[in-house]
N, CA, C and O of each residue as an XYZ file, in Angstrom:
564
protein
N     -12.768    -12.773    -23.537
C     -12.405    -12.706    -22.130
C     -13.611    -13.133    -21.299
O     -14.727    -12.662    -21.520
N     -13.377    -14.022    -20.348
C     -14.269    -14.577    -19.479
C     -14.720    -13.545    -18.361
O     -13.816    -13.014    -17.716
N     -15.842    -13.261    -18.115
C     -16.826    -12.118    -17.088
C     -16.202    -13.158    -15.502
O     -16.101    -14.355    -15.235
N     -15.912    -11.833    -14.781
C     -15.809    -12.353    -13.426
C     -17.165    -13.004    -12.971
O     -18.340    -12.824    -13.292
N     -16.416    -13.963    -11.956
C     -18.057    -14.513    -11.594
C     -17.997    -14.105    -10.667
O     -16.995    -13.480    -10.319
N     -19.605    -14.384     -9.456
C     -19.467    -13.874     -8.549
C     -19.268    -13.912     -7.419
O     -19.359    -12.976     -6.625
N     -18.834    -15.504     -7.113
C     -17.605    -15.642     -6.408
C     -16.962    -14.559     -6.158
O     -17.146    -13.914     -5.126
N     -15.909    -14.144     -7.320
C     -14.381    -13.259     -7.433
C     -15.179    -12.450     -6.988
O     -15.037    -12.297     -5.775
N     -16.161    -11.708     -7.544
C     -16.728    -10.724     -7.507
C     -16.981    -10.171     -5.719
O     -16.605     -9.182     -5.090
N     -17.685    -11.210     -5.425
C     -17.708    -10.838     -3.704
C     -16.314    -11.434     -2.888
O     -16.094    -10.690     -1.932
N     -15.635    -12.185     -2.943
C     -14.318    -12.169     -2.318
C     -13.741    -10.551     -2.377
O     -13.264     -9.931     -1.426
N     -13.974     -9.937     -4.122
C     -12.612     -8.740     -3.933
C     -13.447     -8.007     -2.667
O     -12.628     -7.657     -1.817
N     -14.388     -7.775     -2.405
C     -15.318     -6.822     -1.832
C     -14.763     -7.224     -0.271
O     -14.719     -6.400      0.642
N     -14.429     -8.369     -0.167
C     -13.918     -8.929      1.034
C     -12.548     -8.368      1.293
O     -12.263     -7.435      2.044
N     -11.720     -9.121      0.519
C     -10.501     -8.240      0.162
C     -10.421     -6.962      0.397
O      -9.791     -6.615      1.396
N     -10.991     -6.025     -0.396
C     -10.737     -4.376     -0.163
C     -11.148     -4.130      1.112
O     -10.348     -3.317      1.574
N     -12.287     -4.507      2.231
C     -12.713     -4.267      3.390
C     -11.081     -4.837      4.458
O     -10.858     -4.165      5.466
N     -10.193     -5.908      4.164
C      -9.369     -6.288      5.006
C      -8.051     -5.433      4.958
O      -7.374     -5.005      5.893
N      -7.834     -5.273      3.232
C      -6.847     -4.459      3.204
C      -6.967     -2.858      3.655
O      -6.030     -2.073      3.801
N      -8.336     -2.609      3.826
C      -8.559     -1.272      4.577
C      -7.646     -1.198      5.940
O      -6.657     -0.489      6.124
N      -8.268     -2.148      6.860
C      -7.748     -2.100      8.257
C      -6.220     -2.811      8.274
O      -5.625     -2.947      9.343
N      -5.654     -3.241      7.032
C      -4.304     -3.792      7.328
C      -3.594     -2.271      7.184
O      -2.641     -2.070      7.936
N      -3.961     -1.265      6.341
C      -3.357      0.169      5.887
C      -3.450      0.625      6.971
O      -2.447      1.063      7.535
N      -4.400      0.642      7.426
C      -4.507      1.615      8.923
C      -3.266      0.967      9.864
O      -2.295      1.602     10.274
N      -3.494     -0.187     10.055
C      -2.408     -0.849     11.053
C      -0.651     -0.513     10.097
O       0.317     -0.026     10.681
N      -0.643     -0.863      8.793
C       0.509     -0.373      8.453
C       1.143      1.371      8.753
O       2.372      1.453      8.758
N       0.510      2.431      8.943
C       0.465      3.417      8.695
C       0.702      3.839     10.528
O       1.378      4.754     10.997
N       0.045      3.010     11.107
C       0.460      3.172     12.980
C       2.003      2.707     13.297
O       2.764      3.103     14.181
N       2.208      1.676     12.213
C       3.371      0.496     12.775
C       4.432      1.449     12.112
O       5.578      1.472     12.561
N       4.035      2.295     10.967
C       4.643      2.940     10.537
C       5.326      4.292     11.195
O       6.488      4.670     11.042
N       4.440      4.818     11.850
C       4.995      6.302     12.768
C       5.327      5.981     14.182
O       5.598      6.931     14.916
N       5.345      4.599     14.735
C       6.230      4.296     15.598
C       7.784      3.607     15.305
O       8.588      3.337     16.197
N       8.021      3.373     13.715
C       9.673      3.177     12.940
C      10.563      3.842     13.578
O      11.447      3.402     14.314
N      10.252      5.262     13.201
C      11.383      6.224     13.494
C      11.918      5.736     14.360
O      13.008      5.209     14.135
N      11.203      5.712     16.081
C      11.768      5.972     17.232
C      12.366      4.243     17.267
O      13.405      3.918     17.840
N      11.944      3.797     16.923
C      12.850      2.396     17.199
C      13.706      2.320     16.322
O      14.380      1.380     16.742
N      14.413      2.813     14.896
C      15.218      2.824     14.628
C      16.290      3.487     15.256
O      17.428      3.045     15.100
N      16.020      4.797     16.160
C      16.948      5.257     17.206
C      17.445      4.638     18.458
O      18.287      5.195     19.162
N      16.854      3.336     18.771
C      17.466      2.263     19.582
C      18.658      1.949     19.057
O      19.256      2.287     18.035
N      18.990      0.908     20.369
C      20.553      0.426     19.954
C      20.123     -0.973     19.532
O      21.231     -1.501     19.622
N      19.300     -1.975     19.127
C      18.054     -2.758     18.590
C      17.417     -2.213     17.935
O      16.488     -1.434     18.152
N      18.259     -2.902     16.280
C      17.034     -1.759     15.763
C      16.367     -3.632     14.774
O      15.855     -3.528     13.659
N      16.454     -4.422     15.142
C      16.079     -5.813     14.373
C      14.427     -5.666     14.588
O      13.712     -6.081     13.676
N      13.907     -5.177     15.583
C      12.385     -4.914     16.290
C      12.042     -4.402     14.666
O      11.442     -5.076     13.829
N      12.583     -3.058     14.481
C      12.009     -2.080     13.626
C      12.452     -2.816     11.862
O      11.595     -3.150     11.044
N      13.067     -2.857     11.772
C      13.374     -3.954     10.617
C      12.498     -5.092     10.152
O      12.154     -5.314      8.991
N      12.075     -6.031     11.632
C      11.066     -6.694     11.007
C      10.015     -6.185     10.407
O       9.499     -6.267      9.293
N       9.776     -5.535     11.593
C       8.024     -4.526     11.405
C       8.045     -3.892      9.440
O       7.301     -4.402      8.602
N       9.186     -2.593      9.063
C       9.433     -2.286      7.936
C       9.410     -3.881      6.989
O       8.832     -3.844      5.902
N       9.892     -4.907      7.334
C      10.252     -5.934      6.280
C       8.198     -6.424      6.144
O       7.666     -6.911      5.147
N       7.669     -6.159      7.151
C       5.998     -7.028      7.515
C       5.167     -5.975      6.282
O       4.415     -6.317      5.369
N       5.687     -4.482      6.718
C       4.480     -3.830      5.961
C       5.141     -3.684      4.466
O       4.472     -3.497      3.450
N       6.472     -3.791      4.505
C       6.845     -3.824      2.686
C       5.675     -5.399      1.653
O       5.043     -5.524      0.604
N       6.035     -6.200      2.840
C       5.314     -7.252      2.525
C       3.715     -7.827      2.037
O       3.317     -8.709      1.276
N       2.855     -6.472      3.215
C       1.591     -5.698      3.326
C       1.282     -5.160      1.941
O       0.400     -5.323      1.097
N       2.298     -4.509      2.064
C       2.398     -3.151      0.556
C       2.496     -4.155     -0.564
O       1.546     -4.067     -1.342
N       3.368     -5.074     -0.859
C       3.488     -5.931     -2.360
C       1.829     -6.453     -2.163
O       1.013     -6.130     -3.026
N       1.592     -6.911     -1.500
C      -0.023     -7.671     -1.368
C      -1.150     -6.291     -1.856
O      -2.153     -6.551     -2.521
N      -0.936     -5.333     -1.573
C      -2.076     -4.119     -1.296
C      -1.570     -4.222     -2.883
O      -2.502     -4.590     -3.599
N      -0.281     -3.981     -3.641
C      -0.268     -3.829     -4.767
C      -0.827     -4.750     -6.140
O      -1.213     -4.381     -7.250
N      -0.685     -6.074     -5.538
C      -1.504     -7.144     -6.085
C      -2.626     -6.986     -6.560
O      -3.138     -6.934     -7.678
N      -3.061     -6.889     -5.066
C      -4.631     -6.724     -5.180
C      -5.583     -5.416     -5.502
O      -6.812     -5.391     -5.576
N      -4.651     -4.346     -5.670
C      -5.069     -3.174     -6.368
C      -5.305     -3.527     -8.142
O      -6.300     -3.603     -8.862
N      -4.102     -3.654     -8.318
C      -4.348     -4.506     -9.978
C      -5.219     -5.102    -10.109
O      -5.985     -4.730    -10.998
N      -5.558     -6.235     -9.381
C      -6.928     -7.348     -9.546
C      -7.756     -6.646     -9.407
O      -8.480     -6.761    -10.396
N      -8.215     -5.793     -8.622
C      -9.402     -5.039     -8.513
C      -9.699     -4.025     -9.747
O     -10.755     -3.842    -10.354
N      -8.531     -3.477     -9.906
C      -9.066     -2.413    -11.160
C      -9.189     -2.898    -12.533
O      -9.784     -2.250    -13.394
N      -8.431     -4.446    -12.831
C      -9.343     -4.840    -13.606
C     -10.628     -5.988    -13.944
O     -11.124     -6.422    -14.984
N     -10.898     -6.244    -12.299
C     -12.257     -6.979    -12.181
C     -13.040     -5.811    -11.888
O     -14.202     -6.161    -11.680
N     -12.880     -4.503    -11.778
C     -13.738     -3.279    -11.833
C     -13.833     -2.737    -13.308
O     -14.712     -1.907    -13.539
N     -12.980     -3.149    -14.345
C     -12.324     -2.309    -15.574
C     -11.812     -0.748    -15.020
O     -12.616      0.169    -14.856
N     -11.197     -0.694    -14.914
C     -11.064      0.591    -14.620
C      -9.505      1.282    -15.013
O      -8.887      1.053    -13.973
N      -9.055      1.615    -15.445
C      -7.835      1.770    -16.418
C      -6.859      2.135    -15.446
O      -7.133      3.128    -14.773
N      -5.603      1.459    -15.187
C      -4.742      1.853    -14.561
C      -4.201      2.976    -14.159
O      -3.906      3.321    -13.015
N      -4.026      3.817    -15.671
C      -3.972      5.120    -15.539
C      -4.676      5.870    -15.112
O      -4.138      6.795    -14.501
N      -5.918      5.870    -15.186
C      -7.096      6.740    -14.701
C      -6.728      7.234    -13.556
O      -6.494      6.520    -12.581
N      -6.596      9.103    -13.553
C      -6.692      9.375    -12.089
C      -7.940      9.502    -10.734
O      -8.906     10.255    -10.618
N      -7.420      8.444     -9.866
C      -8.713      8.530     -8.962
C      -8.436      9.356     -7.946
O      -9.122      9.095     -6.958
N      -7.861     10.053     -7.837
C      -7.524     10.694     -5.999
C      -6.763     12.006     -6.666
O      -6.124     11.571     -7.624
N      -6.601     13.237     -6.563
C      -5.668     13.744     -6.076
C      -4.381     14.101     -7.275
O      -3.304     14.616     -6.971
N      -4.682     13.799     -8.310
C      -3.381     13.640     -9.096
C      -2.697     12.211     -9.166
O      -1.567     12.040     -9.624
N      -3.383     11.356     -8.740
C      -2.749      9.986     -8.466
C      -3.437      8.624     -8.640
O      -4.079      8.067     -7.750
N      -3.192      8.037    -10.153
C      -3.914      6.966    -10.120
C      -3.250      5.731    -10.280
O      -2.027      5.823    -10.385
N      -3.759      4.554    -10.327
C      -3.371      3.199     -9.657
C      -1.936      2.738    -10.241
O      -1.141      1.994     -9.666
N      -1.764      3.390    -11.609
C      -0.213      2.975    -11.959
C       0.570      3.958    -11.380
O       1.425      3.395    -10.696
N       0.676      5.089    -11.334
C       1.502      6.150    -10.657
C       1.450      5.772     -9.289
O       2.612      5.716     -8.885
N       0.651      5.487     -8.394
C       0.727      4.869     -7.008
C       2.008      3.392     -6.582
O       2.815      3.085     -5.704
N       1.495      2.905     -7.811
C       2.335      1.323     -7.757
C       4.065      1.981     -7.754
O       4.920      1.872     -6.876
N       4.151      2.885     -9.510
C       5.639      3.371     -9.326
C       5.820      3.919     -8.490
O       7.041      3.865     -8.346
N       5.334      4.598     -7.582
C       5.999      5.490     -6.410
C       6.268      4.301     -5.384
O       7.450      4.197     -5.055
N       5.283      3.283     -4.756
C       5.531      2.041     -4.094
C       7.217      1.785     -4.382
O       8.197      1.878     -3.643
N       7.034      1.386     -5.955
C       8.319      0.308     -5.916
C       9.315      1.619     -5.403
O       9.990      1.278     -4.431
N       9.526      2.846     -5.776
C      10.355      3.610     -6.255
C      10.694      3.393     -4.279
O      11.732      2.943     -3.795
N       9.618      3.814     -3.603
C      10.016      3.691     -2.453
C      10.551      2.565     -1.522
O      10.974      2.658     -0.370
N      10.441      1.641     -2.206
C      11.194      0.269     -1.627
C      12.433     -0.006     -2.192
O      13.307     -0.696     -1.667
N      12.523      0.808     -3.787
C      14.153      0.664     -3.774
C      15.144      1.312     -2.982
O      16.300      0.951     -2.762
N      14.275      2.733     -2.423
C      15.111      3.887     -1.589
C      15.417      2.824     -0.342
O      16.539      2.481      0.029
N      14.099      2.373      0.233
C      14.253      1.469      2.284
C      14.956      0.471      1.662
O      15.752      0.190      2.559
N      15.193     -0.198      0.828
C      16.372     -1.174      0.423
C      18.028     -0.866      0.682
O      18.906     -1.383      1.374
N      17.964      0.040     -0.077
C      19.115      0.662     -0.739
C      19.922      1.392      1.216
O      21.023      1.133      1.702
N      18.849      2.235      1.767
C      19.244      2.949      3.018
C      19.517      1.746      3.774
O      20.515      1.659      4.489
N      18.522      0.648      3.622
C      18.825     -0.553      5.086
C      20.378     -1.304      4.376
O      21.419     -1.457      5.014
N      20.181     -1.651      3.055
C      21.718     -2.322      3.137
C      22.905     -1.666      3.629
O      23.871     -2.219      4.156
N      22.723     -0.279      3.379
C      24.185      0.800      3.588
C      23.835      1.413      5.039
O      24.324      2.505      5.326
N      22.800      0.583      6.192
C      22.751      0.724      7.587
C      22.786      2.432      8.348
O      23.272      2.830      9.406
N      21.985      3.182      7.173
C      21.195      4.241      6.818
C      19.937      5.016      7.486
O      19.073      5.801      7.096
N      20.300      4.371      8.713
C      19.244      4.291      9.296
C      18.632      6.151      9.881
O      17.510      6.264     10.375
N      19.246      6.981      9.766
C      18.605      8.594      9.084
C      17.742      8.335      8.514
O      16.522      8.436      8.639
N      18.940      7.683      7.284
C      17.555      8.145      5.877
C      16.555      7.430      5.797
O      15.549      7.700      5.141
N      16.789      6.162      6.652
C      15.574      5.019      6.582
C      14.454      6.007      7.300
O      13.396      6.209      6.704
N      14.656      6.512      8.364
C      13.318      6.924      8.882
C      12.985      8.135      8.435
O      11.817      8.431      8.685
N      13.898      9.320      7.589
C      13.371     10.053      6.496
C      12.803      9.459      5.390
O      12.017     10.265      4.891
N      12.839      8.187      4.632
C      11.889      7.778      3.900
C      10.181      7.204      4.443
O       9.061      7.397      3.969
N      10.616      6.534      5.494
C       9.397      6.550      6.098
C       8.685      7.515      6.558
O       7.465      7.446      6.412
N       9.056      8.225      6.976
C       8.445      9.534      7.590
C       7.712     10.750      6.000
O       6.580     11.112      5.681
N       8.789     10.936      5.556
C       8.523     11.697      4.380
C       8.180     10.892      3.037
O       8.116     11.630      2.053
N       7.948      9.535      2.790
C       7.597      9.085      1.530
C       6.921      7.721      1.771
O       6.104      7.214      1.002
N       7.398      7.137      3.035
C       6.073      5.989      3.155
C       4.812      6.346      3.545
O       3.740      6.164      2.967
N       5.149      7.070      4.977
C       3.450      7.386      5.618
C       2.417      7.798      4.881
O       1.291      7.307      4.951
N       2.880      9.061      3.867
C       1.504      9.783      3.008
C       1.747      8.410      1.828
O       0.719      7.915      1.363
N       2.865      7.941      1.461
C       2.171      6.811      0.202
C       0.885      5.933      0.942
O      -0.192      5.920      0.345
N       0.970      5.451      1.800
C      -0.122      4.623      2.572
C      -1.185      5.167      2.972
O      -2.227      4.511      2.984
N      -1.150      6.603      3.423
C      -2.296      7.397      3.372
C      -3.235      7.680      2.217
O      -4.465      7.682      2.267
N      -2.116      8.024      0.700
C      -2.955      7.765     -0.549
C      -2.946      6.447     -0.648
O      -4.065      6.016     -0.926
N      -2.092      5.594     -0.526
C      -3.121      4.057     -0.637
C      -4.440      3.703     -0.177
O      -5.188      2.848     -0.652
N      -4.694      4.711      1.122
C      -5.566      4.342      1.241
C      -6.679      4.895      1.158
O      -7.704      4.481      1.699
N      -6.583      5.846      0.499
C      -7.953      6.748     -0.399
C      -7.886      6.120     -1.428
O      -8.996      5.598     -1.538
N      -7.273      5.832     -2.272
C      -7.213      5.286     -3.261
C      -8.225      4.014     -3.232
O      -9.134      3.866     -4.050
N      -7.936      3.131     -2.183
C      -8.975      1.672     -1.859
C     -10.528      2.191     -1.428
O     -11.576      1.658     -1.793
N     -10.401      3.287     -0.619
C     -11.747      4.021     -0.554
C     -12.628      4.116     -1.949
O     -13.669      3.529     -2.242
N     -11.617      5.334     -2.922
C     -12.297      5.077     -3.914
C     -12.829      3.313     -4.703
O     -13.989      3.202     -5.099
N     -11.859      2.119     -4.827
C     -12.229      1.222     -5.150
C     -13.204      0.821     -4.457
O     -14.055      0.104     -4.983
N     -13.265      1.071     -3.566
C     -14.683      0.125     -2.820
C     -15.679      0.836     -3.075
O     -16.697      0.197     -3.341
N     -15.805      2.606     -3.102
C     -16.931      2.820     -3.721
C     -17.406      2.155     -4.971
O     -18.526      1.692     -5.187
N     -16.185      2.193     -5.889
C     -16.608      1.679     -7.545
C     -16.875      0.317     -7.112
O     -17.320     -0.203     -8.135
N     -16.864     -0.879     -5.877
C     -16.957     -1.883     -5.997
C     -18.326     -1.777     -5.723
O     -19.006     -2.642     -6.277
N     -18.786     -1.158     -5.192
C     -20.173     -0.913     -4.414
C     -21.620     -0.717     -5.475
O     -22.787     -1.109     -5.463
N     -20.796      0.084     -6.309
C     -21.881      0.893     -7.603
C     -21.399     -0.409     -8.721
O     -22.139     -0.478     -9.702
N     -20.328     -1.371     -8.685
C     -21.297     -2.872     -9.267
C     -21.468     -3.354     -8.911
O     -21.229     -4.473     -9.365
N     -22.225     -3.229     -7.384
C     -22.546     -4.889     -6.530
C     -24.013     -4.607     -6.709
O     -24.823     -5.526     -6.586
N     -24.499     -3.048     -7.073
C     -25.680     -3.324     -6.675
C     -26.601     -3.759     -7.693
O     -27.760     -4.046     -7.396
């Protein structure tokens, strides 16, 4: 297996610093859902949910790439009871639920999944990247 170079090496470092502030912005765009799904327009709030699902497949990408240009075992728990493969299944698990509620126009349960299973997933997403950037930090130096 070929050693990251360090190129990759300082891009991910780039990477984890952007996807920091995209979580934060997902996680705002996120606790203003609810109330716009209670409009009589709810296409506003739909996009926004369709932008950060979109956010989220990318954050999931690049979590993988990182933990293994860090080595760091998928399983390994870093946070809380919760490490990078158990994070990913709860992701998908939660995009089959906002799928499943938006086709059947669900829009309750849509903002009970957001409320009760997106916001804190993105909150541990984003301890979770905390921790990676520390471990990115302790091999940059």
């Amino acid at each position: 297996m070929e050693l990251v170079s360090e190129k990759q090496f300082n891009e991910l470092g780039t990477l984890l610093d952007d996807m920091k502030e995209y979580l934060c912005k997902f996680e705002k765009n996120c606790q203003q859902l609810p109330i716009e799904f209670h409009e009589a327009d709810r296409s506003q709030a739909l996009e926004t949910l369709t932008q950060i699902m979109e956010g989220l497949n990318y954050y999931q990408k690049l979590v993988k790439s990182a933990a293994v240009l860090l080595t760091i075992d998928l399983s390994e728990v870093l946070y809380k009871d919760v490490s990078v493969a158990s994070l990913l299944e709860q992701l998908c698990q939660i995009f089959a639920s906002i799928l499943e509620a938006a086709e059947n126009e669900d829009y309750s349960l849509l903002t009970d999944i957001i409320e009760y299973d997106l916001i804190p997933a993105i909150s541990i997403s984003h301890e979770l990247l905390v921790i990676l950037q520390e471990r990115y930090e302790e091999r940059a130096i």
